[in-house]
MMTF fields as JSON, N, C-alpha, C and O atoms, coordinates in Angstrom:
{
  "mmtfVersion": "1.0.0",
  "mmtfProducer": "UNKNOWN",
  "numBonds": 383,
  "numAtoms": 384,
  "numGroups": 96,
  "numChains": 1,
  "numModels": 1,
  "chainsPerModel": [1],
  "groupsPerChain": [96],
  "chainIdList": ["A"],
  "bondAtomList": [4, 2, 8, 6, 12, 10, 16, 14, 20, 18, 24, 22, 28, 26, 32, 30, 36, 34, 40, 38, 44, 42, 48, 46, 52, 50, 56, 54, 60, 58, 64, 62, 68, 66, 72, 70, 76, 74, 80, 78, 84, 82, 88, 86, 92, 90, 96, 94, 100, 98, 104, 102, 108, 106, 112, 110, 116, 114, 120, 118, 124, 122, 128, 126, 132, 130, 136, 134, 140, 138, 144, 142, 148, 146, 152, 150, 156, 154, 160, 158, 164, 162, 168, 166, 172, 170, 176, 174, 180, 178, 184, 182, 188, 186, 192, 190, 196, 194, 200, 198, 204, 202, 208, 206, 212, 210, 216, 214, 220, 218, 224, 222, 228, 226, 232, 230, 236, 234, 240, 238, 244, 242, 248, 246, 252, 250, 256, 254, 260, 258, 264, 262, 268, 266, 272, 270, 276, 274, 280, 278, 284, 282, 288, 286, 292, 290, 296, 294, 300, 298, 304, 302, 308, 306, 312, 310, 316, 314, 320, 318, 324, 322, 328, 326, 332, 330, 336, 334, 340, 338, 344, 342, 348, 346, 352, 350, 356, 354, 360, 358, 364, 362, 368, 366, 372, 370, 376, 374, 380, 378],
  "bondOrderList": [1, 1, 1, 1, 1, 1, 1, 1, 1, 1, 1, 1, 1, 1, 1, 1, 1, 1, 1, 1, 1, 1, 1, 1, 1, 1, 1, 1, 1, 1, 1, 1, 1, 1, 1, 1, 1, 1, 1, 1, 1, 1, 1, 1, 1, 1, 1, 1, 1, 1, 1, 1, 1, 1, 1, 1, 1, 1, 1, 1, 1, 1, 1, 1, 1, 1, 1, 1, 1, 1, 1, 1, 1, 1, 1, 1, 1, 1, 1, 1, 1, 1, 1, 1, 1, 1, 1, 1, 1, 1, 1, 1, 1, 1, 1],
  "groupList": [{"groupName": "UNK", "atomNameList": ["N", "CA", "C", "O"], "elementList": ["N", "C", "C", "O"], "formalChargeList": [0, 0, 0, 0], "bondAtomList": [1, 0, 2, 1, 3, 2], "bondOrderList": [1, 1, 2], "singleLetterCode": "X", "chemCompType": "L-PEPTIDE LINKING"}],
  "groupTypeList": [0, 0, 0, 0, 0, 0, 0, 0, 0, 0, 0, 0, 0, 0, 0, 0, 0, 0, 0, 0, 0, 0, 0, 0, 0, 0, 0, 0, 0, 0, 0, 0, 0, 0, 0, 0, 0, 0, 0, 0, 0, 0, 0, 0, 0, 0, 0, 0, 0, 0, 0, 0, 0, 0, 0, 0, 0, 0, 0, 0, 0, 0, 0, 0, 0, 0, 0, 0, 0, 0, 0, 0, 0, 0, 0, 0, 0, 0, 0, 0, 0, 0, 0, 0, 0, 0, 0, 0, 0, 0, 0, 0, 0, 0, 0, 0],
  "groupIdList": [1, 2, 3, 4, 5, 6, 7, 8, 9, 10, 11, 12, 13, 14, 15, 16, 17, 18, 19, 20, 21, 22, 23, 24, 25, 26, 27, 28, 29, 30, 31, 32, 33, 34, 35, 36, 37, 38, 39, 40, 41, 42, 43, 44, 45, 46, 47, 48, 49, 50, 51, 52, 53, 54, 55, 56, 57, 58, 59, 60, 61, 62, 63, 64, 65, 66, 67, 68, 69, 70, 71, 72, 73, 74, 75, 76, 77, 78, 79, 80, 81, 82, 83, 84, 85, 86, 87, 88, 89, 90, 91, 92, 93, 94, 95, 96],
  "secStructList": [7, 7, 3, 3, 3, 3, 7, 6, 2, 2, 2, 2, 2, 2, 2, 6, 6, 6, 6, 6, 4, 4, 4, 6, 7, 2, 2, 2, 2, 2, 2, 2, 2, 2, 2, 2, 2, 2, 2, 2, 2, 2, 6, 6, 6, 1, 6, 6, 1, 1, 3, 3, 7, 1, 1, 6, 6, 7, 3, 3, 3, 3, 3, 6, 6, 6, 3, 3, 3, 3, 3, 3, 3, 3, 6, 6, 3, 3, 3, 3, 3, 3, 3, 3, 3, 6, 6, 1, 7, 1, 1, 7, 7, 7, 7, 7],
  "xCoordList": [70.705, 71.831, 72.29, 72.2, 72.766, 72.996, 74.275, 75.034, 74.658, 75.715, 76.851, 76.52, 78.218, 79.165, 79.974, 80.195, 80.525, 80.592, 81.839, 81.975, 82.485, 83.846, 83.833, 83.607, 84.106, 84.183, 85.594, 86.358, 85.94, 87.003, 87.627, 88.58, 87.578, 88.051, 88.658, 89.762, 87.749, 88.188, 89.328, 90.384, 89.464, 90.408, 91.979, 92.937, 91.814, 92.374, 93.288, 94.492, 92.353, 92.633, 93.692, 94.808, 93.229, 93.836, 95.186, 96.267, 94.963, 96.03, 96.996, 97.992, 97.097, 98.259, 98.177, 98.864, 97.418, 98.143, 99.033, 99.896, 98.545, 99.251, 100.789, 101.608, 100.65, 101.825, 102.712, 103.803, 102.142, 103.169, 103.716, 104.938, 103.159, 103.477, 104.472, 105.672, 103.891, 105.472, 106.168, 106.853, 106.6, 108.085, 108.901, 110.108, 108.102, 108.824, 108.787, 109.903, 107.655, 107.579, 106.193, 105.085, 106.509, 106.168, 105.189, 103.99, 105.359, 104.65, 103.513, 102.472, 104.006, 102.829, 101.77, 100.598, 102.141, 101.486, 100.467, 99.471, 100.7, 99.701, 98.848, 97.815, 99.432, 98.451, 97.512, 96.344, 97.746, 96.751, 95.751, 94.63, 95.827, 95.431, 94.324, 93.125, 95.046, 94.134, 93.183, 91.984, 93.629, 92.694, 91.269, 90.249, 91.538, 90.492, 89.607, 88.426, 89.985, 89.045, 88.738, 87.749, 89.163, 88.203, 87.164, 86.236, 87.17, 86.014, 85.244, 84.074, 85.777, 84.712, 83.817, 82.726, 84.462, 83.656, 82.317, 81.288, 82.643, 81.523, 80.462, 79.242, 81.067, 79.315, 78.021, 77.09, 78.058, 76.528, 76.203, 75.503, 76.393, 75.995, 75.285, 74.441, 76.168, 75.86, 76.268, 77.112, 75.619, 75.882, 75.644, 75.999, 75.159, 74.761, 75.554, 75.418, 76.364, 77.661, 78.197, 77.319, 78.684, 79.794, 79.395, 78.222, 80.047, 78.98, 79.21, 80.044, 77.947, 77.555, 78.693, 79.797, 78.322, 79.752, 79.468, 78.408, 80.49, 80.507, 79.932, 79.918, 79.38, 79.119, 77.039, 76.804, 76.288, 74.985, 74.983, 75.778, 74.399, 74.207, 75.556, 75.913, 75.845, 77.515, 77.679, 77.033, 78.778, 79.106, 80.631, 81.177, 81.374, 82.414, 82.877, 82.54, 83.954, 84.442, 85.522, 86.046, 86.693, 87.925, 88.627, 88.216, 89.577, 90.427, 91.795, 92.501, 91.836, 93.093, 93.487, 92.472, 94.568, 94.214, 93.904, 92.909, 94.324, 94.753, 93.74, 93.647, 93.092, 92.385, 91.16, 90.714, 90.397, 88.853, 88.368, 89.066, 87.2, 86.816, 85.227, 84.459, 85.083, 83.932, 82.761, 82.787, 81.838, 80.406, 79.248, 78.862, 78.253, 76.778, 76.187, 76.679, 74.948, 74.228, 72.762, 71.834, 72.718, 70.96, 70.496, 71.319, 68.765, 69.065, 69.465, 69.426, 69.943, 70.58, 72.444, 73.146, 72.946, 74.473, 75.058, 74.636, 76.245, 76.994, 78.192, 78.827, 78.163, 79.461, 80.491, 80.202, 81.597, 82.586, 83.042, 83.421, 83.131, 83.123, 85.061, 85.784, 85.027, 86.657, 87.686, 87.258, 88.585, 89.802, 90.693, 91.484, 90.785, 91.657, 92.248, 91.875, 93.313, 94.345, 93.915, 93.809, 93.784, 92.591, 93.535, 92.846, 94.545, 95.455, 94.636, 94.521, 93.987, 93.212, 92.223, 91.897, 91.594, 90.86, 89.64, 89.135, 88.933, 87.059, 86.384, 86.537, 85.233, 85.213, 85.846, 86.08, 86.067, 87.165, 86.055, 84.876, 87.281, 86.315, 86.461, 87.413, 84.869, 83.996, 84.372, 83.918, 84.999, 85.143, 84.173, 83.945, 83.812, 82.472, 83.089, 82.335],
  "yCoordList": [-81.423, -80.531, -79.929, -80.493, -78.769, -78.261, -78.614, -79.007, -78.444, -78.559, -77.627, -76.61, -77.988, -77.347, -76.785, -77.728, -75.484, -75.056, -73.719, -72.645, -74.575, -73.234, -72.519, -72.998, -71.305, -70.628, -70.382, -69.508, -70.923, -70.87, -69.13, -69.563, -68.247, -67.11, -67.454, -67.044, -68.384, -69.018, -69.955, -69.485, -71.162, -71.659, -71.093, -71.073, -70.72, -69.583, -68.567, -68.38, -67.834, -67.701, -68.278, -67.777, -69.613, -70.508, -70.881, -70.694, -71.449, -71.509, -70.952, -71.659, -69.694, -68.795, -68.164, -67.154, -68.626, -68.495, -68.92, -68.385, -70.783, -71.355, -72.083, -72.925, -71.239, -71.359, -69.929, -70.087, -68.757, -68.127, -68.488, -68.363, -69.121, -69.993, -70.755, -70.709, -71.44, -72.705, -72.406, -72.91, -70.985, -70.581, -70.36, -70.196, -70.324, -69.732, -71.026, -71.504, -71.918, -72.683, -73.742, -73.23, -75.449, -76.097, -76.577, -76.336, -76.867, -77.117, -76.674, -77.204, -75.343, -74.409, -74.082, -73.892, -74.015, -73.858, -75.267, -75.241, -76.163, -77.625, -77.432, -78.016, -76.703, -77.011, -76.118, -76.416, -75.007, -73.513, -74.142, -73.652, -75.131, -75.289, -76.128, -75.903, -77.521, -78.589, -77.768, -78.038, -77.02, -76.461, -75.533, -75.668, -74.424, -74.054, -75.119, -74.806, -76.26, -77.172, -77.728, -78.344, -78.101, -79.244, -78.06, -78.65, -76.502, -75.404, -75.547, -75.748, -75.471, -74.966, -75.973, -75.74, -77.264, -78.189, -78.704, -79.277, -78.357, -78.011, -76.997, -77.107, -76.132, -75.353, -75.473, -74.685, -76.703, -76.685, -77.489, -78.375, -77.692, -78.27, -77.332, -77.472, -76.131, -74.812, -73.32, -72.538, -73.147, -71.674, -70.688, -69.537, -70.892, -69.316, -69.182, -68.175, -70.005, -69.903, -68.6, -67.957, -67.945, -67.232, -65.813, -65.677, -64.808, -63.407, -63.139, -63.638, -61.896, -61.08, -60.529, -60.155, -60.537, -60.321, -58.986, -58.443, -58.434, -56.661, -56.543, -55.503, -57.696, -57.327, -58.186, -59.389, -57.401, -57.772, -59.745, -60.139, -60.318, -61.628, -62.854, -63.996, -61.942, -62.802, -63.171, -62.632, -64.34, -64.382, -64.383, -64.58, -64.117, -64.467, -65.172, -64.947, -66.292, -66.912, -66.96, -67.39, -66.329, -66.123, -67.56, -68.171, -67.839, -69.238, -68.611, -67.745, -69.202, -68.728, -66.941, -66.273, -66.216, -65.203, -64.462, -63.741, -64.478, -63.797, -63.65, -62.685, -64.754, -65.513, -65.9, -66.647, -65.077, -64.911, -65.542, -65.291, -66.396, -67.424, -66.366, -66.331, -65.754, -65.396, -66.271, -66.661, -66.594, -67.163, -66.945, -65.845, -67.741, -67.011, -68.646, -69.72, -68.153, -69.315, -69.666, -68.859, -70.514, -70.691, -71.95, -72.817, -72.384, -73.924, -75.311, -76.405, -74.843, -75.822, -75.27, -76.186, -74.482, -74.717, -73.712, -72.561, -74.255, -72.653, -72.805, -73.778, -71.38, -70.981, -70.71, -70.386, -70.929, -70.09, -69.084, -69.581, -67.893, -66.924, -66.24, -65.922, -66.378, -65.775, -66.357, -66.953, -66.167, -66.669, -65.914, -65.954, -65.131, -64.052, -63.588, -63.941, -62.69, -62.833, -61.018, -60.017, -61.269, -59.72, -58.443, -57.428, -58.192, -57.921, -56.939, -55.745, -57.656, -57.947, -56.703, -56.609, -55.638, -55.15, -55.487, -55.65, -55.66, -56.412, -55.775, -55.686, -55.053, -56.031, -54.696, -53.692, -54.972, -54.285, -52.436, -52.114, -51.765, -50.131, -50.234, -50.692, -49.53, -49.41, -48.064, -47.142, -47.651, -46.491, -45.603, -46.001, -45.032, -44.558, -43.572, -43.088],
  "zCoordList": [7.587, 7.853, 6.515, 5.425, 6.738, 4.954, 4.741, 5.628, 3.153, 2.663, 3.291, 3.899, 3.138, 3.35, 2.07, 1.311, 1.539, 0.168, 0.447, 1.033, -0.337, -0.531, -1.813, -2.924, -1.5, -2.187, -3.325, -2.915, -4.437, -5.149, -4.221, -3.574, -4.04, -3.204, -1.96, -1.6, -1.167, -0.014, -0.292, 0.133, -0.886, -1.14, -1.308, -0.535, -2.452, -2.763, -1.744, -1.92, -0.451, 0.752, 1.367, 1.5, 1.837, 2.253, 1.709, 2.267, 0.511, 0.448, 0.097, -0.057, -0.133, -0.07, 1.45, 1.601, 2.625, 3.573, 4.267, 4.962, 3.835, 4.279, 3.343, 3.711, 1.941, 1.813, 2.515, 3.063, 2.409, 3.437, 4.161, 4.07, 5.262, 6.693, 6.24, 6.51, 5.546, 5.013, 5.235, 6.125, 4.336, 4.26, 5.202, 5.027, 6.715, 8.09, 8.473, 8.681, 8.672, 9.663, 8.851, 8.694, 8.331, 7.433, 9.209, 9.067, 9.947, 11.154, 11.639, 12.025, 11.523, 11.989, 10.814, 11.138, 9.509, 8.346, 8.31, 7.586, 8.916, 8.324, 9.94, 10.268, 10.552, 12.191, 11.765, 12.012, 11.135, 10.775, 9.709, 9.847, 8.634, 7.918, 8.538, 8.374, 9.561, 9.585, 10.721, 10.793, 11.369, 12.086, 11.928, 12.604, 10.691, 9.825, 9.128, 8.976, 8.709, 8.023, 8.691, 8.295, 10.241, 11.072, 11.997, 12.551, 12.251, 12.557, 11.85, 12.176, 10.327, 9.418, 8.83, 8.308, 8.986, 9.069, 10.182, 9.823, 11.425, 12.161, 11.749, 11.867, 11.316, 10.815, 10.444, 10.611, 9.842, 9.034, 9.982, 9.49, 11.442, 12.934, 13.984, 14.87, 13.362, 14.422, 13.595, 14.031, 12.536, 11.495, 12.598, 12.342, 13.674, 14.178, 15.257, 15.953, 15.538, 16.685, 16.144, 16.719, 15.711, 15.518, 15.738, 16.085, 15.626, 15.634, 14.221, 13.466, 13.916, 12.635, 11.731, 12.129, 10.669, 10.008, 9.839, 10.151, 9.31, 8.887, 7.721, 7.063, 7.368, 5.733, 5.753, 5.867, 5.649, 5.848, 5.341, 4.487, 5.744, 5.458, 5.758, 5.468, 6.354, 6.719, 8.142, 9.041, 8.374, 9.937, 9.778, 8.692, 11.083, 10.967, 12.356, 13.518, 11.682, 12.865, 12.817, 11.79, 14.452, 14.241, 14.888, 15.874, 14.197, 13.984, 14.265, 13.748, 15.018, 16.294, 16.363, 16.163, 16.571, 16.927, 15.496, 15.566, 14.655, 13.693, 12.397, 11.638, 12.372, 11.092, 11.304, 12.174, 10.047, 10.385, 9.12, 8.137, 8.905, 7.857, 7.885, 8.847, 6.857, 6.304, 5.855, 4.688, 6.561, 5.933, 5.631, 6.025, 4.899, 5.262, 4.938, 4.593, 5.249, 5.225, 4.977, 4.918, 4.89, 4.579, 4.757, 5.053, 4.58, 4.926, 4.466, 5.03, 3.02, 2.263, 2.253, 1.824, 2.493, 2.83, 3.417, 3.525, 3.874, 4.784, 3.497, 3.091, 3.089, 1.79, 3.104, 4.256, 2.579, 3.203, 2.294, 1.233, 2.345, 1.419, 0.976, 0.032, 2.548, 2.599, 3.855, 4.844, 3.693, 4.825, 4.767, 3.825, 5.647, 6.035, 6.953, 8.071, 6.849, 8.154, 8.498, 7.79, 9.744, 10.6, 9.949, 10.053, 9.464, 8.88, 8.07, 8.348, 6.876, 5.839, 6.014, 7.198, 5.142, 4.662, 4.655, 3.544, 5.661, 5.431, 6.165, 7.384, 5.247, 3.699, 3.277, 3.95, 1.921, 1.008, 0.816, 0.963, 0.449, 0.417, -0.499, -1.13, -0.99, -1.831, -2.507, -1.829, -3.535, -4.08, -4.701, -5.843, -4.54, -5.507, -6.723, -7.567]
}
C-alpha cells in the first residue's frame, strides 16, 4: 500500500482553516478537521475513488460540502497537495 504524504501547502491549508472555524465555532472547527484526516487517511486503500482533478495528474475529493483536498498519486504514495474551501480559486490563473 503506498505511503500517505502532506504537503507543507496542505497543512498549512488546514490549518488556517480550521483556525478560521475556531473563531465562530471551536466544535465545528475540530469535527472539520478530524474529519479530513480520517478521508484522507483512507486513500492509499482506494486513490482512484474520487473524480479527476482540474489540474492534469490530480484527484479531488470533496469533504463535506464546502472542502475539497487536492491529490495525486502513484505507487509508492498519495501527496495531498492542497485543502481548500470550493470558495478557493483552483487551480490558481496562470498569467502569461
Amino acid at each position: 500500500m503506498p505511503d500517505l504524504e502532506w504537503t507543507e501547502a496542505a497543512r498549512s491549508d488546514l490549518l488556517a482553516i480550521v483556525d478560521y472555524i475556531l473563531d465562530h465555532s471551536p466544535d465545528a472547527a475540530q469535527r472539520l478537521k478530524d474529519d479530513i484526516e480520517a478521508k484522507v487517511a483512507k486513500l492509499p486503500e482506494f486513490p482512484k475513488l474520487y473524480r479527476m482533478g482540474r489540474l492534469e495528474g490530480t484527484r479531488e475529493m470533496v469533504v463535506w460540502a464546502n472542502y475539497v483536498v487536492v491529490y495525486c498519486e502513484d505507487p509508492f504514495a498519495v501527496s495531498i497537495l492542497r485543502v481548500l474551501h470550493a470558495a478557493q480559486q483552483w487551480p490558481p490563473v496562470r498569467e502569461d
